[in-house]
gemmi code that builds the backbone of each chain (N, CA, C; Angstrom):
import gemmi

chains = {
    "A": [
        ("UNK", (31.596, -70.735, -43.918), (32.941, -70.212, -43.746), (33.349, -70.380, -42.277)),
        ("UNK", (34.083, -70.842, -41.714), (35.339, -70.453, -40.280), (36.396, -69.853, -40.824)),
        ("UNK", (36.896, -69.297, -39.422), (37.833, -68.494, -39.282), (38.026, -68.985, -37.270)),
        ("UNK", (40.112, -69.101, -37.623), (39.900, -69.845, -36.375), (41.135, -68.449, -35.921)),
        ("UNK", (40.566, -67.242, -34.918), (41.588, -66.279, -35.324), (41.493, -65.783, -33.301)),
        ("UNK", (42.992, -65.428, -33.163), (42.946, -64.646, -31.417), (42.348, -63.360, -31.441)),
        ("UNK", (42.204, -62.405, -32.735), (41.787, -60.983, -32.841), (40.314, -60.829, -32.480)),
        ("UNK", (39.476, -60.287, -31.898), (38.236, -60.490, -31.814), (37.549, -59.661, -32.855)),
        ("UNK", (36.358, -60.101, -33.012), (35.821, -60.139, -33.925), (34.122, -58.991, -33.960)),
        ("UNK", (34.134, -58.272, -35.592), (33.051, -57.252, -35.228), (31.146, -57.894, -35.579)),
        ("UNK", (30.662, -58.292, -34.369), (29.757, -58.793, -34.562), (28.744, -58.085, -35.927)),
        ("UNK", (28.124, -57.081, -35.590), (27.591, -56.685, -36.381), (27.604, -56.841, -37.836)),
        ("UNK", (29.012, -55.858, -38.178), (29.426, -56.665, -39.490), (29.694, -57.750, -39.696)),
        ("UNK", (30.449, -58.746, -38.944), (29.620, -60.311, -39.923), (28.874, -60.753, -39.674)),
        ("UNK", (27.431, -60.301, -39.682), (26.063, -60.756, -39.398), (25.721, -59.911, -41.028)),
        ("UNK", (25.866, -58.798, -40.777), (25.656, -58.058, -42.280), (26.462, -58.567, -43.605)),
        ("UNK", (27.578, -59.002, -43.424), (28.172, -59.800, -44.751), (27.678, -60.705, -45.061)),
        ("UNK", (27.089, -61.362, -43.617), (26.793, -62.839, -44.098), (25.668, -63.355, -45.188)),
        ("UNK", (24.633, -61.919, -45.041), (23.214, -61.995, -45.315), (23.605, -60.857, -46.933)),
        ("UNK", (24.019, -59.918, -47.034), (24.054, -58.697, -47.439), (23.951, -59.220, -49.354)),
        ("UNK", (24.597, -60.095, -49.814), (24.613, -60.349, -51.078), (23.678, -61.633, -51.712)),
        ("UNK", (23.670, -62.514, -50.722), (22.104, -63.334, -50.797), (20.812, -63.046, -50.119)),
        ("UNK", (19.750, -62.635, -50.979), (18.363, -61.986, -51.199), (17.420, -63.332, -51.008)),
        ("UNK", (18.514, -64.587, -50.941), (17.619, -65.491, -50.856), (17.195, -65.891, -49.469)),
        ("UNK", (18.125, -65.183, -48.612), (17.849, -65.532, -46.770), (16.665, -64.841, -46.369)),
        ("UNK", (15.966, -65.819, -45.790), (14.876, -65.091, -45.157), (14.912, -65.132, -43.474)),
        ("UNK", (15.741, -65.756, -42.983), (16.118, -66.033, -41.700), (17.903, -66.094, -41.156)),
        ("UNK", (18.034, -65.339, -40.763), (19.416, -65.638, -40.155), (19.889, -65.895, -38.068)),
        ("UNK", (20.111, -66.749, -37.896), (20.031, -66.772, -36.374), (21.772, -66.998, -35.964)),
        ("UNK", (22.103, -66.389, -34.799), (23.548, -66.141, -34.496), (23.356, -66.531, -32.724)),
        ("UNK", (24.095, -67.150, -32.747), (24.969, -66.916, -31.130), (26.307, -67.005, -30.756)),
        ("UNK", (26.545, -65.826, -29.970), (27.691, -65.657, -29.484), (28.142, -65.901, -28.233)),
        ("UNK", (29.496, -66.653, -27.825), (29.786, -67.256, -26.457), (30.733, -66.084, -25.854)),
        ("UNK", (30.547, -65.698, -24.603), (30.979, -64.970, -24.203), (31.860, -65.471, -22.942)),
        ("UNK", (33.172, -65.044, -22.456), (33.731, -65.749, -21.314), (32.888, -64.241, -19.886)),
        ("UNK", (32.718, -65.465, -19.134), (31.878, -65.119, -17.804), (32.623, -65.053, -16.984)),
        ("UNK", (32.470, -64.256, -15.806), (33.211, -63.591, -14.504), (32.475, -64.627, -13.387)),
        ("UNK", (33.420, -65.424, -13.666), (33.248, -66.347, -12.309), (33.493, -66.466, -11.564)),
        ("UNK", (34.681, -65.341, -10.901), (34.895, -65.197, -9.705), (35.270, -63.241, -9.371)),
        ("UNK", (33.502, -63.334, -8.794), (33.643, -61.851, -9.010), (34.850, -60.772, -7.989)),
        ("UNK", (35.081, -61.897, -6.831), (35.867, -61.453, -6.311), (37.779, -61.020, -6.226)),
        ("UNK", (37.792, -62.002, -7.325), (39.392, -62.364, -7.893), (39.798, -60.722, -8.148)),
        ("UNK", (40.896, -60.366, -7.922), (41.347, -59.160, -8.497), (41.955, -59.426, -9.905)),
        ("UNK", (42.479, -60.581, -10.534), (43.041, -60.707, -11.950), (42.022, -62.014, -12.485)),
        ("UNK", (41.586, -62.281, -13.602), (40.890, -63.554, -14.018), (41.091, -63.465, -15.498)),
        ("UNK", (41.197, -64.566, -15.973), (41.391, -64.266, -17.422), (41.320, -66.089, -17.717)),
        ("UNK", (40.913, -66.070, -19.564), (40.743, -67.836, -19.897), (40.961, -67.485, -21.054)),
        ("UNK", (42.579, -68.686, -21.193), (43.090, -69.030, -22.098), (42.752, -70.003, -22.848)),
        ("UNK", (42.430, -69.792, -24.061), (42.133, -70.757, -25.203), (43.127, -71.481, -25.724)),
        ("UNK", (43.645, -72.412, -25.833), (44.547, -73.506, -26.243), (43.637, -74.207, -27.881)),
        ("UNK", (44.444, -74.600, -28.646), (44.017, -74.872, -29.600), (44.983, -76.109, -30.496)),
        ("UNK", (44.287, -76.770, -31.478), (45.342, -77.656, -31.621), (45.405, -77.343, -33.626)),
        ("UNK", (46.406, -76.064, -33.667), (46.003, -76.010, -35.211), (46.020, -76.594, -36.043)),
        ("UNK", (45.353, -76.792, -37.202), (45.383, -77.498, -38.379), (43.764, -78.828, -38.173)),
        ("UNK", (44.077, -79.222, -36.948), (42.762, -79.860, -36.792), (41.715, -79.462, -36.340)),
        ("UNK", (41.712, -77.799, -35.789), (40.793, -77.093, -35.683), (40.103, -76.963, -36.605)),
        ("UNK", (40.782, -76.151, -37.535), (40.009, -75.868, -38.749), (39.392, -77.300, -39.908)),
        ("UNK", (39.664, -78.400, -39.433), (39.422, -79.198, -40.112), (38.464, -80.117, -39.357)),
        ("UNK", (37.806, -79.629, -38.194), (36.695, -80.450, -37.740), (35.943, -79.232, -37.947)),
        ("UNK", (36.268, -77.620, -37.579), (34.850, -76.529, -37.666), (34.318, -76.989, -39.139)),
        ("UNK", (35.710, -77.283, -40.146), (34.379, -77.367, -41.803), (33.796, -78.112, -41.684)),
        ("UNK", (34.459, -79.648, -41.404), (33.597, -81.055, -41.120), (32.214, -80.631, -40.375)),
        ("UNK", (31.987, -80.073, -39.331), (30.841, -79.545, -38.507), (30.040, -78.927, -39.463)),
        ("UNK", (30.442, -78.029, -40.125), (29.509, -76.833, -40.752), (29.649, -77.529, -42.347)),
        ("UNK", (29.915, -78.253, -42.576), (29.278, -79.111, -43.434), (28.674, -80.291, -43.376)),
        ("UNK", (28.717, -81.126, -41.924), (27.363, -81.717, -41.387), (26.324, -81.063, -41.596)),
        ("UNK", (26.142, -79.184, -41.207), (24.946, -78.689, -40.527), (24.647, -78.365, -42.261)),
        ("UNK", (25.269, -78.108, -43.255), (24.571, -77.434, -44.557), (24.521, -79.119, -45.237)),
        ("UNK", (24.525, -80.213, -44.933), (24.192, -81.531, -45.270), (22.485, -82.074, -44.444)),
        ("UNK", (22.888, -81.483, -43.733), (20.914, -81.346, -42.555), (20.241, -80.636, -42.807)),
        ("UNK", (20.757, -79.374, -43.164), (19.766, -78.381, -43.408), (20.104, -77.470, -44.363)),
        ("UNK", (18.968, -77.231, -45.361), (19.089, -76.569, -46.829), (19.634, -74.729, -45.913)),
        ("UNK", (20.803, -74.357, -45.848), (21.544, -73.122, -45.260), (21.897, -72.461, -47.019)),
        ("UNK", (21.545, -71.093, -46.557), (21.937, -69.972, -47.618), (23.561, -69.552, -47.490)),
        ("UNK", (23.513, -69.535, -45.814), (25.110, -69.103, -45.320), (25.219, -69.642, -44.290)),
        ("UNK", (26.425, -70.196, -43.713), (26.717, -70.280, -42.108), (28.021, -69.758, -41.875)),
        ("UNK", (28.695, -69.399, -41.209), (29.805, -68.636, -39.972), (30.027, -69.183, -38.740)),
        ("UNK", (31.020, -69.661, -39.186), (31.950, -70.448, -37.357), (33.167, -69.455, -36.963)),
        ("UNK", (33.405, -68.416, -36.489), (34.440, -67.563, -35.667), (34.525, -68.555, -34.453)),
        ("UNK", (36.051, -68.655, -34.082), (36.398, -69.104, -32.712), (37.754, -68.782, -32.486)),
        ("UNK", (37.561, -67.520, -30.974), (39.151, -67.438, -30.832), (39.818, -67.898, -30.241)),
        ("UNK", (41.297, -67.607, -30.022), (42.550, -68.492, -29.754), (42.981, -67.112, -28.635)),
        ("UNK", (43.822, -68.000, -27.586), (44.628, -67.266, -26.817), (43.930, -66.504, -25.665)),
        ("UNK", (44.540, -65.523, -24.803), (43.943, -64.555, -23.799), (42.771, -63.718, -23.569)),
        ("UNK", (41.763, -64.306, -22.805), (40.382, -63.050, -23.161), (40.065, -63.169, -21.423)),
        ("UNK", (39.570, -61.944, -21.615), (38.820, -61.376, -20.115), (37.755, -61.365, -20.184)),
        ("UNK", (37.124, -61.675, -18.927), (35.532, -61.253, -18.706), (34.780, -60.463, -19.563)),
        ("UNK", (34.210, -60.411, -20.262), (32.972, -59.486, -21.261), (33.609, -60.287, -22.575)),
        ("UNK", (34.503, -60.657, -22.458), (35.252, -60.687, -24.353), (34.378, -61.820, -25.038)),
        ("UNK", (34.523, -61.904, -26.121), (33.880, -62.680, -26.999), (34.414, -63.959, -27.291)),
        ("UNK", (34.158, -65.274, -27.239), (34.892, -66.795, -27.415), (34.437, -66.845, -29.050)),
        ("UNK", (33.055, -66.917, -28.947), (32.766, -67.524, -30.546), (31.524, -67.206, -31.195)),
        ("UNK", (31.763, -67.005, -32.756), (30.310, -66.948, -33.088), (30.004, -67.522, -33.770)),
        ("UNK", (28.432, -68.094, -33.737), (28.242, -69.227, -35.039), (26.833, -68.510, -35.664)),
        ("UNK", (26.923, -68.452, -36.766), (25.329, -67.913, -37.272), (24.898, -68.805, -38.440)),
        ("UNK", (23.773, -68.902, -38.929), (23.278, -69.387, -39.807), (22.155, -68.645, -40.388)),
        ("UNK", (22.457, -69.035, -41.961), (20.944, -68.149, -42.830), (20.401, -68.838, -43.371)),
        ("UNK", (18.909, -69.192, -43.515), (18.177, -69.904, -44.406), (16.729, -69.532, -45.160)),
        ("UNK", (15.872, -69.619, -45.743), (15.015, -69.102, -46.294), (14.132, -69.152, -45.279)),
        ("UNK", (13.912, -69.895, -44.479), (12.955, -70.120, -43.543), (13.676, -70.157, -42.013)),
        ("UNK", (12.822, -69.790, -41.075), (13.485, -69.752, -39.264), (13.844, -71.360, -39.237)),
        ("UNK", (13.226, -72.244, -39.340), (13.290, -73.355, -38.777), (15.059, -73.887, -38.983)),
        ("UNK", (15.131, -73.773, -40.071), (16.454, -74.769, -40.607), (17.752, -73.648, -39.923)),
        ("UNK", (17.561, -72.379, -39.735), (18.597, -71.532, -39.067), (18.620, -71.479, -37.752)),
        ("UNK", (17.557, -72.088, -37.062), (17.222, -71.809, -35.574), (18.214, -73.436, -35.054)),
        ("UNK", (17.877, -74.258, -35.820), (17.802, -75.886, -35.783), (19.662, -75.761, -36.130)),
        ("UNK", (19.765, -75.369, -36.926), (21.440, -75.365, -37.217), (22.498, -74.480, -36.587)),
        ("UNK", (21.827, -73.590, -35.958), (22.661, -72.945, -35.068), (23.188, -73.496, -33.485)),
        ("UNK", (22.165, -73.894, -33.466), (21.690, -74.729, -32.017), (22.776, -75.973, -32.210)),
        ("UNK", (22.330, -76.503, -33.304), (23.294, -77.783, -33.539), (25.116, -77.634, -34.000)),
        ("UNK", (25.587, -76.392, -34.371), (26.859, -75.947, -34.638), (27.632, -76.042, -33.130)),
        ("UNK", (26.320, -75.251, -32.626), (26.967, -75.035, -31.247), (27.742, -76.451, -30.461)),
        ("UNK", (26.417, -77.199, -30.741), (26.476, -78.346, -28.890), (27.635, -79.438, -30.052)),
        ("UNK", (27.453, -79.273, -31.460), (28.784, -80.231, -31.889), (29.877, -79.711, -31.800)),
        ("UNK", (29.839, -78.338, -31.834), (31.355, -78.079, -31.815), (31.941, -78.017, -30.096)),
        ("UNK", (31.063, -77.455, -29.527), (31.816, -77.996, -27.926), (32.554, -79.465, -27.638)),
        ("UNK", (32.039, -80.348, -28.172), (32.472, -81.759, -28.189), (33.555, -82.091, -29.252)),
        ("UNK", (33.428, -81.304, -30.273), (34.645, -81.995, -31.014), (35.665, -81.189, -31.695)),
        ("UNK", (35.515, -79.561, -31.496), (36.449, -78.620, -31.840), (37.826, -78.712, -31.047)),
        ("UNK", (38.950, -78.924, -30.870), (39.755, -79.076, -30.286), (40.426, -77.936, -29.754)),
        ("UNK", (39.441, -77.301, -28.559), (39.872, -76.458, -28.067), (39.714, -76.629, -26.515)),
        ("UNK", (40.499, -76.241, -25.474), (40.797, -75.845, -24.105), (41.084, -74.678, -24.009)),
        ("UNK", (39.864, -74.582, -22.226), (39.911, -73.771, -22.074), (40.952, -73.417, -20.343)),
        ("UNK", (41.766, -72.204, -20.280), (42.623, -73.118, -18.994), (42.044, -71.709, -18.205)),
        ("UNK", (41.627, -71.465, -16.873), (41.095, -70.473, -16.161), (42.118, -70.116, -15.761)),
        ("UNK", (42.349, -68.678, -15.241), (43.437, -67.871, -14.514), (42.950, -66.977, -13.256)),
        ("UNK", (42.499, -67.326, -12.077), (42.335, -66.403, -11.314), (43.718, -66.182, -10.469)),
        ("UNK", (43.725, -65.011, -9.880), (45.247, -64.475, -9.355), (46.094, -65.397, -9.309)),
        ("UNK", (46.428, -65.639, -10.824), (47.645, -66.212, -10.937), (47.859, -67.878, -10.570)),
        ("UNK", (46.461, -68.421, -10.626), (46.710, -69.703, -10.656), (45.749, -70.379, -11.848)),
        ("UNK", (46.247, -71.020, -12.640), (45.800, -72.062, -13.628), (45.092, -72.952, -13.648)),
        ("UNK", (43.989, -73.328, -13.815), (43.372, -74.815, -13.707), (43.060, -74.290, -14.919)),
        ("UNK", (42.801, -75.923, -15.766), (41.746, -76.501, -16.938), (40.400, -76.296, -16.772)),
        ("UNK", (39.924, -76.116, -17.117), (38.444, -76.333, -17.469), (37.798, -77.754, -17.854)),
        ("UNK", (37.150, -78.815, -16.865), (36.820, -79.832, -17.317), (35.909, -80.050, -18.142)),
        ("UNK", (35.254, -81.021, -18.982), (34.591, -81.201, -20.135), (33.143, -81.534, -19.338)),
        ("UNK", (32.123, -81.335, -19.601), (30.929, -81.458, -18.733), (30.398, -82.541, -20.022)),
        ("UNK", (28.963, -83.241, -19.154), (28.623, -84.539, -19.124), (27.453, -84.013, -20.049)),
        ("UNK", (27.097, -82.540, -19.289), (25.589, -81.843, -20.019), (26.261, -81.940, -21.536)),
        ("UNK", (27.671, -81.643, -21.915), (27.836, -81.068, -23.403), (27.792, -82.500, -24.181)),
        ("UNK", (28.102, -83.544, -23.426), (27.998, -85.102, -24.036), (26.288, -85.303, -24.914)),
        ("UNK", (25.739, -84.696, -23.855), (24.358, -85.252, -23.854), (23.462, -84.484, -25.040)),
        ("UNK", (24.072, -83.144, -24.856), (23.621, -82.109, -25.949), (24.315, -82.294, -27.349)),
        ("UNK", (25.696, -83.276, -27.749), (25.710, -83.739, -29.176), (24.775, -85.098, -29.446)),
        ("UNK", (24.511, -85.626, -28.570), (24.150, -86.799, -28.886), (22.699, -86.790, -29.213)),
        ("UNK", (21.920, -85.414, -28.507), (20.586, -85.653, -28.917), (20.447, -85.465, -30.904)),
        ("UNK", (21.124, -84.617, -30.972), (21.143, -84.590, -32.811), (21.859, -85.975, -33.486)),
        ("UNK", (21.890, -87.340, -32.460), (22.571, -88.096, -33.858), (21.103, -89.160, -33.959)),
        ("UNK", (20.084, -88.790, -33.372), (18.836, -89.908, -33.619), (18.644, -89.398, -34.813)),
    ],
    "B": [
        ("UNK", (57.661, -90.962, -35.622), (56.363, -90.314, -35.579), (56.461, -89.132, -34.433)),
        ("UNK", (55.682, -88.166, -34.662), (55.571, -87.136, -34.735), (54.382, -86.783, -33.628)),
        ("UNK", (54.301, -86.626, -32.124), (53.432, -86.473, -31.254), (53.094, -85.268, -31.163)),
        ("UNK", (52.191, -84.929, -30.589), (51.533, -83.656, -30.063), (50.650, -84.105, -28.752)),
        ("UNK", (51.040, -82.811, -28.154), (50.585, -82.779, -26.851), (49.851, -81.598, -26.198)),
        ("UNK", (48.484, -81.693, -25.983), (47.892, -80.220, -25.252), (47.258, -80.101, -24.166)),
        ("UNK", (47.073, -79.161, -23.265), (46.488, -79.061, -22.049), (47.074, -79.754, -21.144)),
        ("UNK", (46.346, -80.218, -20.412), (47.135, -80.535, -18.781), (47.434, -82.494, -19.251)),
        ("UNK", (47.359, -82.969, -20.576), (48.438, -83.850, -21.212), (49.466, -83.557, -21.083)),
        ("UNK", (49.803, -81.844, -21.924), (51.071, -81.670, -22.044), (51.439, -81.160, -21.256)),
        ("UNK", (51.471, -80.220, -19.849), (51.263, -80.080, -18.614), (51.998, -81.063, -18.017)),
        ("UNK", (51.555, -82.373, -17.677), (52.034, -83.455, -16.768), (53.055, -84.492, -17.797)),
        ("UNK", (53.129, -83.508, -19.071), (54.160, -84.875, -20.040), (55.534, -83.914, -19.668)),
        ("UNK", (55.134, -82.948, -19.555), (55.894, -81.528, -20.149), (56.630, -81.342, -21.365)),
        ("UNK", (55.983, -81.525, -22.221), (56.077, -81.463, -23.407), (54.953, -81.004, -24.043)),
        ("UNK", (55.074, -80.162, -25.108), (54.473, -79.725, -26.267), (54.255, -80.943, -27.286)),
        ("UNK", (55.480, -80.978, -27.683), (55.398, -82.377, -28.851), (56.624, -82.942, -28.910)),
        ("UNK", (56.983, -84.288, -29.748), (58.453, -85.192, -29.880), (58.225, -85.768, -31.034)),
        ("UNK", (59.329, -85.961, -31.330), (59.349, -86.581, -32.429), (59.940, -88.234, -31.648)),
        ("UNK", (59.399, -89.724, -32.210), (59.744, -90.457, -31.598), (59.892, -91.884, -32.779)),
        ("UNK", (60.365, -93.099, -32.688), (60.835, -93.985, -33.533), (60.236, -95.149, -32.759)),
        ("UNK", (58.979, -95.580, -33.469), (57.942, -96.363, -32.631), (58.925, -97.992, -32.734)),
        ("UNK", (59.070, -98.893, -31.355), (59.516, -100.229, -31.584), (58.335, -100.790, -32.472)),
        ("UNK", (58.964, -102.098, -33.161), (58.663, -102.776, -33.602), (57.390, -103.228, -33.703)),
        ("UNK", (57.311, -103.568, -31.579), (56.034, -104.152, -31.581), (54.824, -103.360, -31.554)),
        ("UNK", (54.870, -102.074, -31.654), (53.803, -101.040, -31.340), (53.217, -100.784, -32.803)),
        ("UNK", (51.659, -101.278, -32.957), (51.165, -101.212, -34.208), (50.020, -100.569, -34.049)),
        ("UNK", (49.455, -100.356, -32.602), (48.106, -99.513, -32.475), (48.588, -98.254, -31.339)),
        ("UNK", (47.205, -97.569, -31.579), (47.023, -96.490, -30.660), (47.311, -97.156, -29.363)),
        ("UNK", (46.952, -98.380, -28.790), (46.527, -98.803, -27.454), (48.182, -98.901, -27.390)),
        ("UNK", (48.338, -100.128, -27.986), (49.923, -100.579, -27.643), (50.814, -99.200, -27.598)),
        ("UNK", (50.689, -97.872, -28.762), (51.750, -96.698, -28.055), (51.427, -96.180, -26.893)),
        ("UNK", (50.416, -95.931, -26.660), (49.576, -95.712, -25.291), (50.531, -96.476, -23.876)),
        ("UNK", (50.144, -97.854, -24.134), (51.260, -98.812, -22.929), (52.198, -98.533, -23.325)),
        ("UNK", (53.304, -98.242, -24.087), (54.792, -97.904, -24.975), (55.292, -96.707, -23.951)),
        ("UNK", (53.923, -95.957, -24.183), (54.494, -94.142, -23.839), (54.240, -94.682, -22.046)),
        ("UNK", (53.632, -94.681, -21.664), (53.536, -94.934, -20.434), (54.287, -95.377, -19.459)),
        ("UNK", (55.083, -96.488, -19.846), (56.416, -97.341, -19.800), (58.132, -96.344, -19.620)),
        ("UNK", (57.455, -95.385, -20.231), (58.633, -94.553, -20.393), (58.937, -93.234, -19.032)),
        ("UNK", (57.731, -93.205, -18.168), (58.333, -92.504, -17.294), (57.021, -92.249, -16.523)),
        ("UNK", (56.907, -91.767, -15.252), (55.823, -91.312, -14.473), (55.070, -90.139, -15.047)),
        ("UNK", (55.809, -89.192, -15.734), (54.611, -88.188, -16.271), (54.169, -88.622, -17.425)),
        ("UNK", (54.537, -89.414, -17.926), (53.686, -90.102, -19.229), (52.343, -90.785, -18.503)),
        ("UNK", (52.931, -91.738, -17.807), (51.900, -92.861, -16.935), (50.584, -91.897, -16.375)),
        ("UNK", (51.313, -90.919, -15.764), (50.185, -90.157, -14.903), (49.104, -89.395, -15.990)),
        ("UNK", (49.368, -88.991, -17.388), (48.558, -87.864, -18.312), (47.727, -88.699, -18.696)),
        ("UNK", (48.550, -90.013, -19.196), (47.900, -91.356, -20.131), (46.920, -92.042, -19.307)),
        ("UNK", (47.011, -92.213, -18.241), (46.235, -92.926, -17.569), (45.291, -91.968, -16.393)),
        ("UNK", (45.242, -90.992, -16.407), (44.085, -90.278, -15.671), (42.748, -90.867, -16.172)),
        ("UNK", (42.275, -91.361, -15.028), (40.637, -91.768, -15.456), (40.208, -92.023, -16.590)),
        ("UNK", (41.801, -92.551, -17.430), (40.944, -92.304, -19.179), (40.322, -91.992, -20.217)),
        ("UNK", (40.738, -90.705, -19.651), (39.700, -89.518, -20.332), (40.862, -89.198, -21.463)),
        ("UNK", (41.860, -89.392, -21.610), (42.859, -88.676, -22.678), (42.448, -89.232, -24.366)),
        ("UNK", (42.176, -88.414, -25.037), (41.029, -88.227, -26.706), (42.547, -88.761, -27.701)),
        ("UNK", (42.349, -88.926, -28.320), (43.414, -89.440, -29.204), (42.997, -88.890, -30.817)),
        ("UNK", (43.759, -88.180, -31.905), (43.864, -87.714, -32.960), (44.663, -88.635, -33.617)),
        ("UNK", (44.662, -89.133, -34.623), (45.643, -89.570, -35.914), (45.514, -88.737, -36.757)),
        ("UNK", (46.231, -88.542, -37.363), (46.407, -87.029, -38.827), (45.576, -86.312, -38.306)),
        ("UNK", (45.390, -85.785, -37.208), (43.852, -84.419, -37.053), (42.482, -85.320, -37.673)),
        ("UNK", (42.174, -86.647, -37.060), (41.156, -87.031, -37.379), (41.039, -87.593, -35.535)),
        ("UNK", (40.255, -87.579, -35.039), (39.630, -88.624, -33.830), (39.883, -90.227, -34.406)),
        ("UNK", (40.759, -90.983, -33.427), (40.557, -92.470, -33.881), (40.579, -93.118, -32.578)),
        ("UNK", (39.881, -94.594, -32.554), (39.564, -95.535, -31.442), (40.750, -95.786, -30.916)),
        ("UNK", (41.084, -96.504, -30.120), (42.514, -97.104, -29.688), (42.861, -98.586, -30.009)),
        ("UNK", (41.883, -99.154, -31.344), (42.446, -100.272, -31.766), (42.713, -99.789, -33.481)),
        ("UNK", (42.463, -98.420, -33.394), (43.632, -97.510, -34.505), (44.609, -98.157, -34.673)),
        ("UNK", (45.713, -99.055, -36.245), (46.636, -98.988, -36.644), (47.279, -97.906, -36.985)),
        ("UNK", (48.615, -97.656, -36.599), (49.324, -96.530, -36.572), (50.920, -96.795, -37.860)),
        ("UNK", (51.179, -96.031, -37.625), (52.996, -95.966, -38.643), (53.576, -95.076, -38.621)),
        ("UNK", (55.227, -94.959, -38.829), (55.678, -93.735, -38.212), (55.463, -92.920, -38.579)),
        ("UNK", (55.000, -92.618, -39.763), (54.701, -91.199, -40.562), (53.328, -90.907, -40.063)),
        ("UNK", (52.430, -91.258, -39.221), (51.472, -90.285, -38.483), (51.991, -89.275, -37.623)),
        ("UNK", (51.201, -88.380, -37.948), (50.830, -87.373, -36.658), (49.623, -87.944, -35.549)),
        ("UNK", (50.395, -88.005, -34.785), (49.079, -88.535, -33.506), (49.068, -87.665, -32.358)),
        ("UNK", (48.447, -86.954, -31.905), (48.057, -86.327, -30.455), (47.067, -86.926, -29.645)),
        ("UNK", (47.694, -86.617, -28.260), (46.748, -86.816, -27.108), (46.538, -85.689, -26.761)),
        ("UNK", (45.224, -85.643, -26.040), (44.740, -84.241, -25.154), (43.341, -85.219, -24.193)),
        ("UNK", (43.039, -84.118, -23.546), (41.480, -83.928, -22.787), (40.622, -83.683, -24.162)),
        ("UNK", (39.218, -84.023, -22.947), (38.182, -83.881, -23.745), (38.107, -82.403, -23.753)),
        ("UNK", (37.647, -81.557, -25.261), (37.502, -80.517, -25.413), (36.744, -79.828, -24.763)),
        ("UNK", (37.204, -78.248, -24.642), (36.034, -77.622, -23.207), (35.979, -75.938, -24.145)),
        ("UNK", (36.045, -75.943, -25.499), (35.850, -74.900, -26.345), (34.218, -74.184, -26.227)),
        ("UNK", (34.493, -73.290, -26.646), (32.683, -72.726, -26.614), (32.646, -71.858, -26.721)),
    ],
}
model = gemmi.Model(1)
for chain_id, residues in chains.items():
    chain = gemmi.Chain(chain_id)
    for i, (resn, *xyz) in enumerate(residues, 1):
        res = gemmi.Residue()
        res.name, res.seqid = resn, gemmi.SeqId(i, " ")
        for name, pos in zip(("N", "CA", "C"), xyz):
            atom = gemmi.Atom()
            atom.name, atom.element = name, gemmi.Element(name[0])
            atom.pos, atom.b_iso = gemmi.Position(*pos), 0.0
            res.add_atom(atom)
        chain.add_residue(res)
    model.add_chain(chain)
structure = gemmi.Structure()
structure.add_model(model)
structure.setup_entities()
């Protein structure tokens, strides 16, 4: 399942939905992206999520049906939000359940470093009131590409 | 056809999106690419930054020897920086 939503989202409970009605998960693994205080000194900071709808949601399924095409998954969960968040707030969560650690540890890991590369999202930084983009790093190139051997 | 534009694309296009009536000779991604470019300095400057600008047809990723038609949706942007 995704959900591409600006409201943030209650970790706990969808970690418990995800698992709660299939008895067949024996492993579930989650990570959540959090926006970081990078400039501890700024008096205002904030990072806007830009998004390009309709093709969002149509590369997170493409993704998370790569990862349940790799790996036998009971459940997976792509949350990613849209719009204004501050320091501590939550960007995204991806979890996965499978009968065994391996295939949930392996697919979570891999939700992640594909969707940085091909989810169509920007991120634009705001410290007191000035804007820059967020450039695309070379590390996130390198981290989809190790999963296409 | 029907553009879209995001981040510091649409920033330096200043535009969000247009609706536009491709000439004749423009049959790929590349050729609208030189088309749009042609048309003014903030086109030239988004389109041609270091060549980093990602290209969508219908909300799919396509190469730039992509055939196009007016009834696509095509966007430019940056490489994604989501996470």
């Amino acid at each position: 399942m995704i959900r591409v939503q600006s409201e943030d989202f209650d970790f706990g409970a969808e970690i418990k939905a995800l698992s709660r009605d299939n008895h067949q998960i024996g492993g579930l693994c989650s990570f959540v992206g959090l926006v970081r205080d990078i400039h501890p000194d700024a008096e205002n900071q904030a990072m806007t999520l830009e998004h390009y709808p309709g093709m969002t949601e149509k590369m997170l399924e493409e993704i998370e049906q790569e990862a349940q095409t790799r790996w036998p998954l009971e459940a997976s969960l792509i949350i990613h939000r849209f719009g204004r968040l501050e320091p501590g707030d939550q960007i995204v969560l991806v979890a996965t359940a499978s009968r065994h650690r391996e295939a949930a540890f392996e697919s979570c890991h891999f939700l992640m470093d594909w969707l940085k590369t091909k989810a169509p999202f920007w991120k634009l930084e705001e410290v007191d009131g000035k804007g820059e983009w967020v450039e695309a790093r070379d590390s996130d190139d390198k981290a989809t590409r190790k999963w296409q051997q | 056809m029907k553009l879209l534009y995001f981040a510091w694309v649409k920033d330096r296009i200043g535009l969000s999106e247009e609706t536009v009536s491709l000439p004749e000779q423009v049959t790929t991604i590349s050729e609208l690419l030189d088309w749009l470019s042609s048309r003014g300095e903030n086109y030239a400057s988004a389109i041609n930054e270091g060549k980093t600008v990602r290209i969508a047809v219908n909300q799919n990723y396509a190469p730039e020897d992509r055939s196009i038609t007016d009834g696509d949706e095509i966007a430019l942007f940056p490489p994604v920086t989501g996470g």
